[in-house]
C-alpha positions as CSV (number, residue, x, y, z in Angstrom):
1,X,-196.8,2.9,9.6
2,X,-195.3,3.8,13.0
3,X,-193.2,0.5,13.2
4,X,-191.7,1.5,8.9
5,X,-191.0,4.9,10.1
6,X,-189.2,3.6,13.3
7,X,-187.0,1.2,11.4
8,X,-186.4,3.9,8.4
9,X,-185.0,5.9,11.3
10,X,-183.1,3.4,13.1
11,X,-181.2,2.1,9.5
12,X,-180.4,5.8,8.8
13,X,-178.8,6.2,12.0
14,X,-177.3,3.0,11.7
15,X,-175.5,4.0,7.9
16,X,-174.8,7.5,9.4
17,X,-172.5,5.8,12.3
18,X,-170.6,3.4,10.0
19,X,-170.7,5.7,6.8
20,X,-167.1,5.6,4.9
21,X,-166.1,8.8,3.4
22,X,-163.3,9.3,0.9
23,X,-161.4,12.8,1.2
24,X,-159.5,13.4,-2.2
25,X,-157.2,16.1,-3.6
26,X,-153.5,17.0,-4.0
27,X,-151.0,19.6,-2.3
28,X,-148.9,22.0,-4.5
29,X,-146.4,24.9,-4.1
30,X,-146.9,28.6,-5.3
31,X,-146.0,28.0,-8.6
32,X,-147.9,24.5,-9.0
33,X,-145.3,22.0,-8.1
34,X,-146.2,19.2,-6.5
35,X,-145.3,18.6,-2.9
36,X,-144.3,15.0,-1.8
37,X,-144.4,13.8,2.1
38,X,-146.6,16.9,3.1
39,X,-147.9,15.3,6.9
40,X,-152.1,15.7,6.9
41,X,-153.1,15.9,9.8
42,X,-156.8,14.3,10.3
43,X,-158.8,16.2,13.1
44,X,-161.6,13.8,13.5
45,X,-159.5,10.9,14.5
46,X,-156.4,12.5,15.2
47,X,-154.3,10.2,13.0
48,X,-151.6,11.3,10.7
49,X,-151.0,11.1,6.6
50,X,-148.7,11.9,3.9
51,X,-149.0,13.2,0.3
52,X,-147.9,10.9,-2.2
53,X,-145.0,11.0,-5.2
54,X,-147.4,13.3,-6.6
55,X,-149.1,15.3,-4.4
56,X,-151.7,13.9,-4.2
57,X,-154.0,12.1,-1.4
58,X,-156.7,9.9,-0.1
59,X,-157.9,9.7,3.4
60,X,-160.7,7.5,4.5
61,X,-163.2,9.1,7.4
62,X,-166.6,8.5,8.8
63,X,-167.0,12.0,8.7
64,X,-168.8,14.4,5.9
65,X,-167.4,17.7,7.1
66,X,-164.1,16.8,8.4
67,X,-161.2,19.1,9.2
68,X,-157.3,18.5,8.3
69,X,-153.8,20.9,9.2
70,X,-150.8,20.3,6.2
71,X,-147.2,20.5,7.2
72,X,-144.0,20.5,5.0
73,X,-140.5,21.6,6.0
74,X,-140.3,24.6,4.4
75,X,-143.3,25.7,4.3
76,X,-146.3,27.8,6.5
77,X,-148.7,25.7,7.7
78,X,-152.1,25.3,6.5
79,X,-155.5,24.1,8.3
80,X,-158.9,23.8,6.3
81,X,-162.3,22.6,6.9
82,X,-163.2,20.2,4.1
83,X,-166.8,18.4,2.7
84,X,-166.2,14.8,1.5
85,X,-167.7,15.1,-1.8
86,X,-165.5,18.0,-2.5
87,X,-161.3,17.8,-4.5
88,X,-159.1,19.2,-2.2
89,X,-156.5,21.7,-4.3
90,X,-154.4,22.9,-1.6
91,X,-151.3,25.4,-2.4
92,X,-148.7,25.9,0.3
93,X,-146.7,28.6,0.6
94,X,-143.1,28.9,1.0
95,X,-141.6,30.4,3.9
96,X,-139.9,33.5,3.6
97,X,-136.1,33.0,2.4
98,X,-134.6,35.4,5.2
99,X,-137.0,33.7,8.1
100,X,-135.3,31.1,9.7
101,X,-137.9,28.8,11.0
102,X,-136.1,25.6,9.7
103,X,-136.3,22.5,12.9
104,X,-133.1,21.2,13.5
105,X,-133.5,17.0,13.2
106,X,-132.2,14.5,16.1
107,X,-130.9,11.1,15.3
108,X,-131.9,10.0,18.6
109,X,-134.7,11.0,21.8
110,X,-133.3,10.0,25.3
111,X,-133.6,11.4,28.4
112,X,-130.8,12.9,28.5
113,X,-127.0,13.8,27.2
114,X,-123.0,13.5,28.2
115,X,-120.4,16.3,28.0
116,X,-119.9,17.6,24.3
117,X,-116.6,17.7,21.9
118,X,-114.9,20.7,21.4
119,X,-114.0,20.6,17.8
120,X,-114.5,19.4,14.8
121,X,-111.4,20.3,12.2
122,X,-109.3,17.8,11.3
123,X,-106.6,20.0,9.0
124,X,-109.2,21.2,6.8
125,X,-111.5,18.7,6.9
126,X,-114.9,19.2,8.8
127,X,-117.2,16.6,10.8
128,X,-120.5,17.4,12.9
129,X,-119.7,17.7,16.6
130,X,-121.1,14.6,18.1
131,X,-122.5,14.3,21.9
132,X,-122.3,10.8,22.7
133,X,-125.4,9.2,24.3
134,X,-125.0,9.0,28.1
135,X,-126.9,6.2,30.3
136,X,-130.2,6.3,31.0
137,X,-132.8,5.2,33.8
138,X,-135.4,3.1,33.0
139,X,-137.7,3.9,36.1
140,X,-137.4,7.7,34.8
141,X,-137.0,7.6,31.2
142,X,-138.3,3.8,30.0
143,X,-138.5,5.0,26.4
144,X,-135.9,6.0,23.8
145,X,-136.6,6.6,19.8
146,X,-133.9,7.0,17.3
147,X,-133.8,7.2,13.3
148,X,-133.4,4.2,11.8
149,X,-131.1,4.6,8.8
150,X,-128.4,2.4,6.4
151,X,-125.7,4.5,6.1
152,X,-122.0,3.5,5.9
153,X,-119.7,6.6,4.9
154,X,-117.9,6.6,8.3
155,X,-116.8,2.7,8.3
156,X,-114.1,3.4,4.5
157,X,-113.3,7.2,6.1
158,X,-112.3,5.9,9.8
159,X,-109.8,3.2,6.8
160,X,-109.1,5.8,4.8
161,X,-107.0,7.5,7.8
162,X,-105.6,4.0,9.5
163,X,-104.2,3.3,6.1
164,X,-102.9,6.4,5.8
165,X,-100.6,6.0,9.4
166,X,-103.2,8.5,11.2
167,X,-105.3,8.7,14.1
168,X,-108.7,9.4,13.6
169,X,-110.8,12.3,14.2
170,X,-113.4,11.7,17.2
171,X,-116.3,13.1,15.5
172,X,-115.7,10.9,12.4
173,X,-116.9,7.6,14.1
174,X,-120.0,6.9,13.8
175,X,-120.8,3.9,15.2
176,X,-124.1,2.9,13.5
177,X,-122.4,3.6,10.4
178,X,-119.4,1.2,11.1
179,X,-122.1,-1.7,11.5
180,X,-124.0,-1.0,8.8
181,X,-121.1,-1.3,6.6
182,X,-121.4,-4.7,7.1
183,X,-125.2,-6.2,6.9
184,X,-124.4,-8.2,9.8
185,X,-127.2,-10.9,10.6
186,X,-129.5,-10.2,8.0
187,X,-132.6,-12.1,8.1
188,X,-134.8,-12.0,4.9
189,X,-138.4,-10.7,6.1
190,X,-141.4,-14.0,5.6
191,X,-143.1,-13.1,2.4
192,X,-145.2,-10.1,2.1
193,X,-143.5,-8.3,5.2
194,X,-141.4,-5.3,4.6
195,X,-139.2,-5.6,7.7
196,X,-137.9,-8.5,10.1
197,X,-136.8,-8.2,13.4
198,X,-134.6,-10.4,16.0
199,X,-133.2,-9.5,19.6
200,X,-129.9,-11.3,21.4
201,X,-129.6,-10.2,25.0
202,X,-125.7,-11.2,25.8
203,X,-123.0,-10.3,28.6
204,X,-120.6,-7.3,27.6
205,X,-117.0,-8.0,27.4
206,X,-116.1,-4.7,28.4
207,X,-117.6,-4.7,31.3
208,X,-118.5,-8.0,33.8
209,X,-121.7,-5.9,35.0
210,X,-122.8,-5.1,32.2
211,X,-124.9,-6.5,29.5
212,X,-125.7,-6.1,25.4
213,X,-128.8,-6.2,23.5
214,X,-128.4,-7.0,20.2
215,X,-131.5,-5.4,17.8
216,X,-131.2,-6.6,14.1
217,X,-133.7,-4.9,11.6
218,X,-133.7,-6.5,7.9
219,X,-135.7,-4.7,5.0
220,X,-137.1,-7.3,2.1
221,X,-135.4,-8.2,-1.5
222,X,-136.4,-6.5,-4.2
223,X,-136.3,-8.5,-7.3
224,X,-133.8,-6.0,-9.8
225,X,-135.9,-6.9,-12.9
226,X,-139.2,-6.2,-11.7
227,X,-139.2,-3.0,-10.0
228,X,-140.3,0.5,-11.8
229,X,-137.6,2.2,-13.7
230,X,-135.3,4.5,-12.8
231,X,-134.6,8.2,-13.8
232,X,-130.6,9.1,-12.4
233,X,-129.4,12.2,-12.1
234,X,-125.8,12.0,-11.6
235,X,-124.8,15.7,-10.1
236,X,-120.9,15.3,-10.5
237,X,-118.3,17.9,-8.9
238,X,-115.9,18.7,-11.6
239,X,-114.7,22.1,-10.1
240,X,-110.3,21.8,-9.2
241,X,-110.7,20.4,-5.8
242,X,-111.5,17.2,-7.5
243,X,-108.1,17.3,-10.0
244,X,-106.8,14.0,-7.9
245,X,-106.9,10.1,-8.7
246,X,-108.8,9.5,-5.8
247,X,-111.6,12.1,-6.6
248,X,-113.0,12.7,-10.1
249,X,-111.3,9.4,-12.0
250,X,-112.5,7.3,-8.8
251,X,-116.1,8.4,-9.8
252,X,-115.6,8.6,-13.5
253,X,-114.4,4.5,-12.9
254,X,-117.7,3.8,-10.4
255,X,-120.2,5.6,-12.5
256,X,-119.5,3.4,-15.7
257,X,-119.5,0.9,-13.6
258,X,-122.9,1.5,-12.5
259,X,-124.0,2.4,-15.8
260,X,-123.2,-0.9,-17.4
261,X,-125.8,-2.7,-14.6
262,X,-128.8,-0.5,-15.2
263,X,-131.6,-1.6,-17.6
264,X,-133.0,-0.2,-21.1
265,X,-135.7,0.8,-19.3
266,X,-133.7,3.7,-16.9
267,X,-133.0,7.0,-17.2
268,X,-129.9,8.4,-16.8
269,X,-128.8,12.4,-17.2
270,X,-125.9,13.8,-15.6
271,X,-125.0,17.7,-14.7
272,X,-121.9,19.3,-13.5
273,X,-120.5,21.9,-11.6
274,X,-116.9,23.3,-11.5
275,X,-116.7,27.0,-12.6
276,X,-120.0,26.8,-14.2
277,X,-123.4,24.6,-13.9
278,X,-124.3,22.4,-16.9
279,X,-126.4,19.8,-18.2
280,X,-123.6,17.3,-19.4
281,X,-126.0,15.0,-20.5
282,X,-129.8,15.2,-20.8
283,X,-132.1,12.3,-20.1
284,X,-130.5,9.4,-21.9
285,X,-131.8,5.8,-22.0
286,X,-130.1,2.7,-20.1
287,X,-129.8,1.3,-23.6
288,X,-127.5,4.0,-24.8
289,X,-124.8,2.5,-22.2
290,X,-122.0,3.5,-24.6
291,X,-122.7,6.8,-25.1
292,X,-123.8,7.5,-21.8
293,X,-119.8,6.0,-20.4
294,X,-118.4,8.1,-23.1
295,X,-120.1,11.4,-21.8
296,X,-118.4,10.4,-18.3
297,X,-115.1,9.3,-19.5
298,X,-114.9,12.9,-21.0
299,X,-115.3,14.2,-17.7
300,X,-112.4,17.2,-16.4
301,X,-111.8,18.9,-13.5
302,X,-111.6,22.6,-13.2
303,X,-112.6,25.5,-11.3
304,X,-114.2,26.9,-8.4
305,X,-117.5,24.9,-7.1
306,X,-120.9,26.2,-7.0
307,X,-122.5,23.4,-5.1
308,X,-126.0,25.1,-4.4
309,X,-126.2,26.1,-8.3
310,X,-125.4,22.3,-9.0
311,X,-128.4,21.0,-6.7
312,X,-130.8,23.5,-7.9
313,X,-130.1,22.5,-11.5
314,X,-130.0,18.6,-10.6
315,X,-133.7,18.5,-8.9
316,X,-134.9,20.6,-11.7
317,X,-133.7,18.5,-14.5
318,X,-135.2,15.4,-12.4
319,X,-138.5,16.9,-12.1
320,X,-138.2,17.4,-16.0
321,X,-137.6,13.7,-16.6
322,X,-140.0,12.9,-13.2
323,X,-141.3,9.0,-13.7
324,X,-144.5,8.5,-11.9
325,X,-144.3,5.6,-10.0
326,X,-140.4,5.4,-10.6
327,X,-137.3,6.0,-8.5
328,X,-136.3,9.8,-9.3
329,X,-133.0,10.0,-7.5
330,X,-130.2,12.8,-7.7
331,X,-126.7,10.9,-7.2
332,X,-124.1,13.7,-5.5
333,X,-120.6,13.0,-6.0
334,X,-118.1,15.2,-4.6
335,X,-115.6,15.9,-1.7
336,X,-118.4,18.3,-0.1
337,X,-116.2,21.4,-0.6
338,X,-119.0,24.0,-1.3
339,X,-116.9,27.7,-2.2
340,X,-119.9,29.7,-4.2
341,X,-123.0,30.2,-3.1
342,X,-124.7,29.3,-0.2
343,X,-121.9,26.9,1.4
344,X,-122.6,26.4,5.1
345,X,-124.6,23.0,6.1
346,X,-127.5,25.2,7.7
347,X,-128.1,27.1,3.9
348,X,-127.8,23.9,2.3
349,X,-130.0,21.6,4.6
350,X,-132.6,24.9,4.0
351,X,-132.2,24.3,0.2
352,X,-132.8,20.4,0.4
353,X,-135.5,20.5,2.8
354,X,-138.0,22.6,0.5
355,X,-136.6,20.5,-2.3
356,X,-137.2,17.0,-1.0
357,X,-140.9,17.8,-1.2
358,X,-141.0,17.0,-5.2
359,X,-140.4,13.0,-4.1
360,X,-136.7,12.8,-5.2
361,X,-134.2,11.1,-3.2
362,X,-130.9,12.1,-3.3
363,X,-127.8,9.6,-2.4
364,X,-124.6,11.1,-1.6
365,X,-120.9,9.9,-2.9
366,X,-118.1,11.3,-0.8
367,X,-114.5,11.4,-1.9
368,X,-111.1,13.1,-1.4
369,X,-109.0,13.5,1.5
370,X,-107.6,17.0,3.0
371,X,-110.4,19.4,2.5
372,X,-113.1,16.5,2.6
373,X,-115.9,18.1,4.0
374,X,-118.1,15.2,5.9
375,X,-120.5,17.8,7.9
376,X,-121.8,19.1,4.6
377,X,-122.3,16.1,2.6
378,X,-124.1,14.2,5.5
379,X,-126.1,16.9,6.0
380,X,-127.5,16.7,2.3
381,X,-128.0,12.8,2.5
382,X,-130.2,13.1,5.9
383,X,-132.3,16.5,5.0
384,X,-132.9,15.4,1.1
385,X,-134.5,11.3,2.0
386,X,-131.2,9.3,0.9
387,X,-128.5,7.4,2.2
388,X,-124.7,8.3,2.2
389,X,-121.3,6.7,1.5
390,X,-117.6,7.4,1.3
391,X,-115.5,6.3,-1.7
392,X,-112.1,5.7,-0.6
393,X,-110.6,3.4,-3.9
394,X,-112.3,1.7,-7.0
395,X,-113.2,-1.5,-4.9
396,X,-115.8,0.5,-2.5
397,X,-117.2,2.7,-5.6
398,X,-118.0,-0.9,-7.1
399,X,-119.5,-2.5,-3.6
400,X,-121.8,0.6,-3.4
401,X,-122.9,1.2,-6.8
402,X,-122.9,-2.5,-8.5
403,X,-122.3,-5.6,-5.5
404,X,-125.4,-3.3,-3.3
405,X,-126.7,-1.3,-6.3
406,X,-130.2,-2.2,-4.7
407,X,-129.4,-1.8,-0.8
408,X,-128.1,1.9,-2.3
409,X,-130.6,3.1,-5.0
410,X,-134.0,1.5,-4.1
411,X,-135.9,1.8,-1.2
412,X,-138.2,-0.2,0.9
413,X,-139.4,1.9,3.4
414,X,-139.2,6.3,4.2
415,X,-139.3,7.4,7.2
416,X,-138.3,4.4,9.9
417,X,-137.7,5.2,13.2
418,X,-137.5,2.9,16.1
419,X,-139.1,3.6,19.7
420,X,-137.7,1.4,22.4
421,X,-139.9,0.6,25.6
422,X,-137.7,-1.0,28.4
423,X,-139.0,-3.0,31.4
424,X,-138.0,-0.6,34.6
425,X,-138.6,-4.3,36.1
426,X,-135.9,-6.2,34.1
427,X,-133.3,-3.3,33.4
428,X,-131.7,-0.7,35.8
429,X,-130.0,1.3,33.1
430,X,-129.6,2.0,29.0
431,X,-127.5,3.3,26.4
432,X,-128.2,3.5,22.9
433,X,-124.8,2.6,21.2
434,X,-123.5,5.6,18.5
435,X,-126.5,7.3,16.7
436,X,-125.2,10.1,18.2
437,X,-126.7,13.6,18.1
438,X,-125.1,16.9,17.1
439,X,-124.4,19.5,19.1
440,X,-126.4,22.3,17.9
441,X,-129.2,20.0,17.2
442,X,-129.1,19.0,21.2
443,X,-129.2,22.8,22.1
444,X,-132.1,23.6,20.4
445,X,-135.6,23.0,21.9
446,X,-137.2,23.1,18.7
447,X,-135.5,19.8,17.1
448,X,-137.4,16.8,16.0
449,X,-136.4,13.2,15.1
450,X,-136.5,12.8,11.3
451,X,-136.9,9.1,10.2
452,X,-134.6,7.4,7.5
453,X,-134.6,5.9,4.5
454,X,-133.9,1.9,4.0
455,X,-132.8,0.6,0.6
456,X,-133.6,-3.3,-0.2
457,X,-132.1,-5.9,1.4
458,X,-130.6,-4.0,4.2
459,X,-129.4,-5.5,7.5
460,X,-129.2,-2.7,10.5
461,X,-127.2,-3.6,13.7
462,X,-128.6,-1.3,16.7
463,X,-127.0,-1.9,20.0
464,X,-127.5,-1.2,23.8
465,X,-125.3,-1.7,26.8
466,X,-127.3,-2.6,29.7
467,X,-127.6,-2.4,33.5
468,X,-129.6,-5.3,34.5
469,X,-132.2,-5.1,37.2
470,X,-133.4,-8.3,39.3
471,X,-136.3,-9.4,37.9
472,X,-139.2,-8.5,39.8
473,X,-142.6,-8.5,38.0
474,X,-145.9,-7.9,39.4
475,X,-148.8,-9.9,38.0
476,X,-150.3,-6.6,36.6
477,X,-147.2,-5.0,34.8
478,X,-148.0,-4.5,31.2
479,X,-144.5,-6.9,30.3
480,X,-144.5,-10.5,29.9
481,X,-141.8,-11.9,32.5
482,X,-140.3,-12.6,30.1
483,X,-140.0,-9.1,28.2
484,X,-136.8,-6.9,27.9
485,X,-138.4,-3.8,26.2
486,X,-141.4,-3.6,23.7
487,X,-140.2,-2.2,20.1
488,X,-142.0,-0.5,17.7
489,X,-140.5,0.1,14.3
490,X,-142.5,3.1,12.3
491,X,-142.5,3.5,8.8
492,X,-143.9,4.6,5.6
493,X,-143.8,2.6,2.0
494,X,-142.8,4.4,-1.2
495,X,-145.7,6.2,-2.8
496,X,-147.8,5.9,0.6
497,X,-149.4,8.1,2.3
498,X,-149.9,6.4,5.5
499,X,-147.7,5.5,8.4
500,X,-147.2,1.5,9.1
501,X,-145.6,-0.2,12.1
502,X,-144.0,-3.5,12.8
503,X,-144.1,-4.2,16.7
504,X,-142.0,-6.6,18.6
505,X,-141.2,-7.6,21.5
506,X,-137.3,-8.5,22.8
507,X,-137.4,-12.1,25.4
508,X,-135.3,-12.5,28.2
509,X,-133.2,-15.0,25.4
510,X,-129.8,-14.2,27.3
511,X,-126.7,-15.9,26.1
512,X,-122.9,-16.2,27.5
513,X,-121.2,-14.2,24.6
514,X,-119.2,-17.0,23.8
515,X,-122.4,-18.7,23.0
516,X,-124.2,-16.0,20.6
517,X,-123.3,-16.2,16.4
518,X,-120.5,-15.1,15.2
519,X,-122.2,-12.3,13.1
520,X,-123.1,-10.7,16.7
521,X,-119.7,-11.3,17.8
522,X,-118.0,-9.0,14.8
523,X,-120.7,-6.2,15.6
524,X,-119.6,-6.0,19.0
525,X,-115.5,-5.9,17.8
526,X,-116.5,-3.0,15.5
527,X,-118.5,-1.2,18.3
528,X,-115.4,-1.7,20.8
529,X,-113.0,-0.3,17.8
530,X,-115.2,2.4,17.5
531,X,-115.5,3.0,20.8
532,X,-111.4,2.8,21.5
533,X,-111.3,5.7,18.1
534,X,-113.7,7.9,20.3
535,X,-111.6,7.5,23.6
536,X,-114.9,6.7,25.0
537,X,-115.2,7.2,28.9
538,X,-118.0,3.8,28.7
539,X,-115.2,1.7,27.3
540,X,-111.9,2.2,29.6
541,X,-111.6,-1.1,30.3
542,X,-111.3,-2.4,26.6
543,X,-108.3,-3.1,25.1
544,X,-106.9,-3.1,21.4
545,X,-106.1,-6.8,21.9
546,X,-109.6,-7.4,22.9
547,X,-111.0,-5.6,19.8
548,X,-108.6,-8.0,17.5
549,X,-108.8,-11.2,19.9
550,X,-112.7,-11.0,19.1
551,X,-112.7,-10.2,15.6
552,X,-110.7,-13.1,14.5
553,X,-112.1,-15.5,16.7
554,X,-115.6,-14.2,14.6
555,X,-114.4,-13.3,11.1
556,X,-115.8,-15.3,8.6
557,X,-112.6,-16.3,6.3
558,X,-114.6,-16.0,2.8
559,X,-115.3,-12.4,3.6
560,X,-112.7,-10.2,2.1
561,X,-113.6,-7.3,4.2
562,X,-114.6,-8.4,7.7
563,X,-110.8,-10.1,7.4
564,X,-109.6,-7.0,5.9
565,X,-111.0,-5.2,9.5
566,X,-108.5,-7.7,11.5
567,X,-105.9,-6.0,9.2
568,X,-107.4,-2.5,10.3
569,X,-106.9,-3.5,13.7
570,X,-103.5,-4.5,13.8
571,X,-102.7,-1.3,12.2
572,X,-104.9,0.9,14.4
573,X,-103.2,-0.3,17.6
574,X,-99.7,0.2,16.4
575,X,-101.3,3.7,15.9
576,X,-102.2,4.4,18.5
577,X,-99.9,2.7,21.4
578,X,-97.1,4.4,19.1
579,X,-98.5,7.5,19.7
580,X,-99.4,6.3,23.4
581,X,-103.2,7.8,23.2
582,X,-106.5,6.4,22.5
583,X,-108.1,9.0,21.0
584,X,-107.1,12.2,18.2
585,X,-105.9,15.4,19.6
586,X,-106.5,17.7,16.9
């Protein structure tokens, strides 16, 4: 009898140590909305989680009584103590309008920063002020994190104003952007993966001491047919601004464009703003193509532009049509320049943030040239989980919205940011290449990094410039001899609450540059362009006739634009040896 109860006991103990637990429920706002990408923060094994597309959650745990904290932008925080067996119904309240408690968002960590710009007008256009990313030491500061995201509005602005005859504003290069344009090196991911990574470790042509690492992320192909339907909201700016070929008729032509390679299954609605706010066209089927390019060919411009009214109407009419399971996206299309309302980027990042929780994503279109408004419209794309682009003719409206309609509207992965461990041991000194941080954001103690999203298919290009160090290992360092740095690439799937990661780790694989593929080649013309725009203190030894003698010797002459960029060049340094400077004076 002894010996039974003994072994009662020890089984009970033993299910009571390995017991799973399943913690259900669903997070809403005041008046019952739900919240998408809440964090849940599990106390008994400290990890984190996120609310799905609809609120709602599941969190395994060994745990009956467990504990968890939930965190939205936007909102207070709230902790609970919670019994397994038990639906979670948690309601989060929104922080008061008038209490600024908003986190300013970092595009990159490092350990530390250069001198900033000192403006940011160019006539009456507006860009972020930019602090460019200084060197660091790897004995002091080994790690670095930035956001990973597929961006590419800066690459057609920074052509807009070379084919115009103009220099370029400072603050309007964006390096990572410039590469992005161009899904250099993309490697589709082995089957089942959601992301790929490679490493080239290379000499720097700008400078003999110097060398490059090369770090190519590619997100998988999605297969068009197969994945879950759509429901578009095109938000269109019709207010007078946008009275100019290259502004509302550009968009008119791209939209129909777009329209005519969506499915049956899609829905599309569309809602201005200019003088008023209006549902143009309710939730119409992908079938109804015609009817849906008539309703945008009978698109005019007129009137002032209530921007904020124009969101708030967009994200409610897409939570009207919301497809579970489907990718609810707002398209913004507009030249940024917000006149009623709340206007300024801070009042409208505040608006997106607490609206980003309802699992929309919202892709911004830029257009227009003399009051375009870049500071505003990225703002939108990085607070409200999208991806921006700049429109500058009929060609780019069609490469965004139908030759990369999936690299644009569907995404792989929320979220992705990349943290960077370099070997003290192998490397002296870093610099992260562009993803460079705003001003204000650098000030602020309270700023956080703030991951991106990736659409399918897309190839990102992230580089460093390097100090090397002798190689020196001990037998107990953590690094292979061979290692460089340690990566790991963090990221979330659609409709997942949990956090993935990919690691990976970059070999000592150096190459002469001569010797690395042309794709790597281009990248590092386009960073040394960039860096010539910016007047960049790390590139003085660069020349415009080393930015063009590498491009062509790269190009690859059945790609219309990376032989379009040689074109660029040549008019870039007439530019700006005619004007005897290397950077805009505004």
């Amino acid at each position: 009898m002894q010996k039974f109860f003994l072994t009662t006991l020890f089984l009970i103990l033993c299910f009571s140590l390995t017991a799973q637990y399943y913690i259900r429920g669903e997070v809403k706002d005041e008046k019952n909305q739900p919240l998408q990408n809440v964090k849940i923060y599990l106390h008994s094994n400290r990890l984190l989680y996120f609310s799905g597309n609809t609120g709602g959650f599941g969190i395994l745990t060994s745990k009956f009584f467990d504990s968890l904290t939930f965190n939205a932008d936007g909102y207070e925080p709230k902790s609970i103590s919670v019994k397994a067996d038990t639906y979670q119904e948690i309601n989060l309240k929104m922080l008061f309008p008038n209490t600024n408690l908003q986190k300013q968002t970092l595009i990159s960590i490092s350990g530390s920063t250069s001198n900033y710009n000192t403006q940011n007008l160019f006539g009456n256009e507006s860009y972020s002020l930019l602090v460019e990313n200084n060197f660091i030491t790897a004995d002091k500061f080994p790690a670095t994190t930035f956001s990973v995201r597929a961006d590419k509005a800066s690459y057609t602005n920074i052509r807009r104003f070379i084919n115009q005859k103009s220099t370029v504003p400072i603050d309007a290069v964006r390096i990572e952007e410039m590469l992005n344009y161009f899904n250099l090196n993309y490697k589709e991911p082995a089957e089942n993966k959601t992301f790929n990574i490679e490493s080239q470790l290379t000499s720097c042509p700008w400078n003999n001491d110097h060398q490059l690492l090369f770090i190519n992320v590619s997100a998988k192909k999605l297969n068009f047919e197969n994945v879950a339907p759509g429901n578009f909201v095109f938000l269109i700016d019709v207010s007078g601004s946008m009275d100019l070929p290259n502004r509302l008729p550009l968009l008119k032509a791209s939209f129909q464009s777009l329209v005519k390679n969506l499915r049956d299954k899609d829905t599309i609605s569309i809602v201005t703003y200019g003088g008023s706010v209006g549902i143009w066209l309710p939730p119409t089927s992908g079938a109804e193509k015609q009817k849906i390019i008539k309703a945008i060919e009978e698109l005019d411009a007129a009137g002032d532009t209530p921007g904020e009214a124009g969101l708030r109407a967009a994200y409610k009419l897409a939570k009207s049509s919301f497809i579970k399971g489907g990718n609810n996206r707002i398209i913004l299309a507009t030249d940024g320049d917000f006149n009623v309302g709340q206007t300024t980027e801070k009042e409208l990042e505040e608006l997106i943030t607490k609206e980003r929780q309802s699992g929309i994503y919202l892709t911004c279109l830029g257009v227009g040239m003399g009051n375009y408004k870049d500071s505003k419209i990225e703002a939108l794309a990085k607070r409200g989980n999208g991806n921006f682009a700049y429109l500058d003719d009929i060609k780019e409206g069609e490469k965004i919205l139908v030759k990369e309609l999936m690299q644009t509207l569907y995404t792989v992965a929320n979220d992705v940011t990349m943290n960077i461990q370099f070997n003290p041991d192998m490397v002296k000194e870093y610099r992260l290449i562009g993803y460079d941080n705003k001003k204000n954001v650098i000030t602020d103690p309270a700023s956080t990094l703030e991951g991106g999203e990736i659409g399918s298919a897309n190839g990102i290009t992230a580089m460093f410039e390097i100090v090397p160090k002798e190689n020196n290992l001990l037998e107990e360092d953590p690094f292979s001899k061979d290692s460089i740095a340690a990566i790991k690439l963090n990221f979330r799937l659609p409709d997942d609450s949990s956090q993935n990661s990919y690691e990976y780790t970059c070999t000592n694989n150096y190459k002469d540059f001569q010797k690395i593929n042309n794709d790597l080649k281009f990248a590092t013309s386009l960073t040394m362009f960039g860096l010539l725009l910016k007047g960049s203190k790390y590139a003085s030894s660069a020349s415009w006739n080393d930015v063009e003698k590498i491009a062509k010797a790269s190009v690859n002459a059945d790609d219309y634009l990376q032989n379009e960029f040689i074109t660029i060049v040549e008019n870039a340094k007439k530019i700006y040896l005619k004007k005897g400077k290397r950077k805009s004076k505004y």
